[in-house]
N, C-alpha and C positions, 0 to 999 in steps of 0.2 A: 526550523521544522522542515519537516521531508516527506512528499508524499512518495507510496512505492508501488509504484501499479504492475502489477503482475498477468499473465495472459498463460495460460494453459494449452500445455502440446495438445493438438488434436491428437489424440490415441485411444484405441479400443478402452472401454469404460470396465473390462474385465482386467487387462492391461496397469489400468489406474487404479483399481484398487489393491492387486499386489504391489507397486509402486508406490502406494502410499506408504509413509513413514509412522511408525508406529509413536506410543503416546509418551515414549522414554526417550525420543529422537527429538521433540518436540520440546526439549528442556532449554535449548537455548531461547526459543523463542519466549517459553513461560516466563525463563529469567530477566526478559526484558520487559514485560510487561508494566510495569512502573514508567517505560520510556513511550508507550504506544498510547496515542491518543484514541485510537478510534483503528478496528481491522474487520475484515469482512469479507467472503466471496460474492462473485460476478456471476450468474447465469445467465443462460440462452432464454430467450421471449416465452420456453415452456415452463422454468422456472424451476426445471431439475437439472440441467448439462451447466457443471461448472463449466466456466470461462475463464476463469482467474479470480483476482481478487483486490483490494485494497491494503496499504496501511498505513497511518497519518501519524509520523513519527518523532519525537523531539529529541534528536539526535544530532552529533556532528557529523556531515557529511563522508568524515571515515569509519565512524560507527556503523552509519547506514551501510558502507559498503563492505563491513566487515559481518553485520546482521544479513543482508540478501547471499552473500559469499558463504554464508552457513546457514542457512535457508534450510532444513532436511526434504521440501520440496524440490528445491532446485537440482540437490544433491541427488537425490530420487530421480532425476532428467524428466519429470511432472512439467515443470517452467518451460515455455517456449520462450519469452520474453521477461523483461523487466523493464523500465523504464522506473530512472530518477529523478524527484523533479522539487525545487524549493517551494514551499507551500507556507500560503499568510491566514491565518485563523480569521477568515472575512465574517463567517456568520457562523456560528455554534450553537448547540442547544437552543434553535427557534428563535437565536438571537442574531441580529446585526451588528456587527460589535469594530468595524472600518470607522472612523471618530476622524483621522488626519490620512494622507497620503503614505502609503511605503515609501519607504527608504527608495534611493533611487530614479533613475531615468521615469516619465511618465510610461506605461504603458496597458493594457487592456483594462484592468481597473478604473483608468482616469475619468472617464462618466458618469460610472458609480460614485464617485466623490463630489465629481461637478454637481451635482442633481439639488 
């Protein structure tokens, strides 16, 4: 799984809304919805200025980068940024759900475990 954090060009808010991609453009993303755990946007501390967004994806890392590569956001020049990142299903739905170590080297998790 993959998370896919997204960051939003500063640009005039008039700007962004002809840049936004209409709801036909959007087809790629609907088609993947079976693969998307969980997506969402980011706003500013007023709680109207997108910032970007989220998406927690069960994909292979070429999927992912063939989903952000056809993005109609990114497409759109909306995305300032992306970042990809491997993501472990620690807690879900109000639950804790870490039982053993990941796979791998110890690292930031291993306290969480110790406890």
């Amino acid at each position: 799984m993959s998370c896919i954090i997204r960051s939003t060009s500063p640009i005039d808010p008039a700007a962004r809304r002809t840049g936004r991609p209409s709801s036909s453009s959007i087809a790629p993303i609907s088609r993947r919805a079976n693969r998307i755990l969980a997506a969402g946007a980011t706003f500013a501390h007023d709680g109207k200025t997108v910032q970007g967004g989220n998406y927690i994806v069960d994909m292979s890392r070429a999927e992912v980068d063939e989903f952000v590569a056809n993005d109609p956001f990114t497409l759109a020049g909306i995305r300032q940024s992306v970042i990809i990142q491997p993501w472990i299903k620690a807690c879900f739905d109000r639950a804790f759900l870490i039982a053993v170590a990941p796979p791998g080297e110890p690292d930031v998790n291993e306290p969480l475990l110790s406890d």
